[in-house]
C-alpha positions as CSV (number, residue, x, y, z in Angstrom):
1,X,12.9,-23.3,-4.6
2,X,14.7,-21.9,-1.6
3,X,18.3,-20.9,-1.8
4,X,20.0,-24.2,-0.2
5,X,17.6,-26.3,-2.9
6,X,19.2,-24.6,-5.7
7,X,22.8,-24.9,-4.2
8,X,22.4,-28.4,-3.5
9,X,21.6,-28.9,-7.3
10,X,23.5,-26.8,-8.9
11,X,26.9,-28.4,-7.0
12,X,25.1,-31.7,-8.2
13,X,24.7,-30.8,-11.7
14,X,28.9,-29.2,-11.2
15,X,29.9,-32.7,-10.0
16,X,28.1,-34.4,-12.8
17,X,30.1,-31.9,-15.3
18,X,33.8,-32.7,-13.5
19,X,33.2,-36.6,-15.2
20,X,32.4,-35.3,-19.2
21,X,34.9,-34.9,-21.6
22,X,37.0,-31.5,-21.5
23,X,35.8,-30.1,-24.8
24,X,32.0,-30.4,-23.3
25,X,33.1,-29.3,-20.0
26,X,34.9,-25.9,-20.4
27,X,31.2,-24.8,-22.4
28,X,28.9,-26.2,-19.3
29,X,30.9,-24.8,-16.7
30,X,30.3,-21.3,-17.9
31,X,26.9,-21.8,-18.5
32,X,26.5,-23.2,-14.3
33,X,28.7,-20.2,-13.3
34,X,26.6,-18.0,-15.1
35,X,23.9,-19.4,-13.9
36,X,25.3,-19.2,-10.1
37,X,25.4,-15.3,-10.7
38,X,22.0,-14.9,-12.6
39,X,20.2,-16.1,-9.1
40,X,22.3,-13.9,-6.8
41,X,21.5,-11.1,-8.8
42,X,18.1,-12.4,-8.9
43,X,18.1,-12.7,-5.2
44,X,19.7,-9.5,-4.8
45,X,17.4,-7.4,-6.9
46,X,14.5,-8.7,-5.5
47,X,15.3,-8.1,-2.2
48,X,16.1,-4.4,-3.3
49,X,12.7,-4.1,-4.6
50,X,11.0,-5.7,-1.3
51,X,11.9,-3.5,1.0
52,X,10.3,-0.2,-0.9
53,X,7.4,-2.3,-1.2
54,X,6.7,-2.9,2.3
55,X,7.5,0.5,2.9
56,X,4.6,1.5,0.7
57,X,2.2,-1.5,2.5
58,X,3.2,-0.2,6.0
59,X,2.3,3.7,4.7
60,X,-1.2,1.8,3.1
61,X,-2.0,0.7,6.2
62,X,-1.6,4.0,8.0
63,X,-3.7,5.4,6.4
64,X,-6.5,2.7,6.2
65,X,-5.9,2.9,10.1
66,X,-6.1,6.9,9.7
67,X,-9.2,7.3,7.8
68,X,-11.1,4.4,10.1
69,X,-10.5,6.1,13.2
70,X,-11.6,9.7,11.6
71,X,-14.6,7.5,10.4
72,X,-15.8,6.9,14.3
């Protein structure tokens, strides 16, 4: 699910919770805010890990490059 999917249902799922009763409401809307945060921590964390991981990929194919041309 891309980022703009899960906005567009979460604000969906936010405007279905403005029309139940306040006593389920106040419950709900901490759950969707929480839930908000979870994925940009997701999002950011994962990110974070991504770029040391193409480092590494970019260093792995270096040296596959490296020990093919020593090969010839």
């Amino acid at each position: 699910m891309t980022e703009q999917q899960f906005n567009e249902q979460l604000t969906q799922i936010l405007v279905k919770i403005e029309n139940l009763p306040e006593t389920q409401r106040k419950a709900i809307m901490v759950m969707a805010r929480h839930t908000r945060k979870r994925d940009q921590e997701i999002r950011t964390e994962t990110a974070r890990a991504r770029d040391p991981l193409d480092g590494w990929r970019l260093i792995q194919k270096y040296r596959i490059f490296d020990a093919e041309a020593r090969a010839r």
